[in-house]
C-alpha positions in Angstrom: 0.0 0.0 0.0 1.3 3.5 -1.1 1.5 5.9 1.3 2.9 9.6 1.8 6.4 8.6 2.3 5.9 6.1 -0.7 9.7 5.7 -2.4 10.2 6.9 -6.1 11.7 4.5 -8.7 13.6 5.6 -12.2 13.1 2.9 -14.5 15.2 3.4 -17.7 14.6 0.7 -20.2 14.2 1.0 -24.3 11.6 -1.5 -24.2 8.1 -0.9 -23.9 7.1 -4.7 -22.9 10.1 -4.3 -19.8 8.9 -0.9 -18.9 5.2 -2.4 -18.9 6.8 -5.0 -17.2 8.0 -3.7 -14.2 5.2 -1.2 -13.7 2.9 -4.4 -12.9 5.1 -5.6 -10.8 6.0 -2.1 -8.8 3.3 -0.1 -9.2 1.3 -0.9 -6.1 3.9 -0.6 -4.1 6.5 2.3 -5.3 5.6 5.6 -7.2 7.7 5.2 -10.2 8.9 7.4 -12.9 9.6 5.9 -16.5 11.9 6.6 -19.1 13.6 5.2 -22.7 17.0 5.9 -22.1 20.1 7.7 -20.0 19.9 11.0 -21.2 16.3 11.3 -20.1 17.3 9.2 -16.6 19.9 12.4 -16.2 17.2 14.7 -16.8 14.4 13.2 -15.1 16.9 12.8 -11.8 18.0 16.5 -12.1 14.5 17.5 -12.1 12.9 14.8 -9.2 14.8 15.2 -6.4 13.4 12.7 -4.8 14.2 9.3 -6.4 15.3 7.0 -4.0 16.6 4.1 -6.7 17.2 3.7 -10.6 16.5 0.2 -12.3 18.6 0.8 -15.8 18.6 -1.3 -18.9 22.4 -1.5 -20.5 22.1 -1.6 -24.1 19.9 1.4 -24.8 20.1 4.0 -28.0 21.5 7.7 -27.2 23.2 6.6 -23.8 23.8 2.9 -22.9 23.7 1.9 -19.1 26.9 1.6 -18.4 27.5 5.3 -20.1 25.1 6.5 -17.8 25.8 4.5 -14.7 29.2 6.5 -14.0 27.4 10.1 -14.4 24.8 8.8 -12.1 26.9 8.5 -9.4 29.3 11.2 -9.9 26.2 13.5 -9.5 24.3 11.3 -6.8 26.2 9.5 -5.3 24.4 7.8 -2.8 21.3 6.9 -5.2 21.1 3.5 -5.7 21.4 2.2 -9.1 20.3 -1.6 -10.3 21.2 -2.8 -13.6 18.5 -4.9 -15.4 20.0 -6.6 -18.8 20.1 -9.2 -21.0 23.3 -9.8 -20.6 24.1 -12.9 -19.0 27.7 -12.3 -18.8 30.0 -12.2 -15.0 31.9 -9.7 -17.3 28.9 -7.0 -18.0 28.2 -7.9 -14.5 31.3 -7.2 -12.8 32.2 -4.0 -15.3 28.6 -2.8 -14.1 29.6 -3.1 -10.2 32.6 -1.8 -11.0 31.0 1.3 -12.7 29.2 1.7 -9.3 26.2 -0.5 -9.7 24.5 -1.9 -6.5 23.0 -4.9 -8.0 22.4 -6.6 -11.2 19.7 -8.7 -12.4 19.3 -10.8 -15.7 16.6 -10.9 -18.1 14.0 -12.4 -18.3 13.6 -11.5 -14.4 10.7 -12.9 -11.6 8.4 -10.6 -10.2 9.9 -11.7 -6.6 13.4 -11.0 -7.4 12.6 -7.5 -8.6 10.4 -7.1 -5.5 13.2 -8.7 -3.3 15.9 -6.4 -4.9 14.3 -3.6 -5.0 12.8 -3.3 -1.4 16.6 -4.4 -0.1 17.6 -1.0 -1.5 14.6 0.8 -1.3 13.8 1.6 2.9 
């Protein structure tokens, strides 16, 4: 149940059926914000100030994930960022930690590991 104090979520994905995605899934219990890819996430966190994570897709036109991810946190640096790719790699996964991500999960993803992610980030 939403509440005053709800948290915000950035989700940055490309694709409309992930977006659509993970609105079912957090939508009843996080206010979320949506966008298609990082240029918008930098807007859209310079203009909300109060986001409390980012879920980001990696491979995305204009600015990929991992382009994004390091501006992220040079300008918020204690936002919490969650990479959600494709990519099955340890290599994408470890570059993306590296980068400054807090957590990375693959697609196709379960509702209860976004939940479980999410709310382990998101107090």
């Amino acid at each position: 149940m939403k509440s005053p104090h709800t948290p915000k979520i950035l989700i940055v994905d490309d694709e409309e059926g992930v977006r659509e995605s993970l609105k079912l899934i957090l939508s009843d219990y996080f206010d979320l914000v949506v966008v298609e890819n990082g240029l918008a996430a930098l807007d859209t966190l310079k203009q909300v100030k109060d986001i409390g994570l980012v879920l980001m897709d990696i491979k995305m036109p204009k600015a990929s994930g991992l382009d994004t991810l390091p501006k992220i946190k040079a300008q918020f640096p204690h936002l919490k960022v969650i990479i959600v790719s494709g990519y099955r790699s340890v290599e994408a996964a470890q570059e993306a930690v590296r980068l400054g991500a807090n957590g990375y999960i693959v697609k196709p993803f379960k509702s209860d590991e976004i939940l479980a992610t999410v709310r382990k980030y998101v107090k």
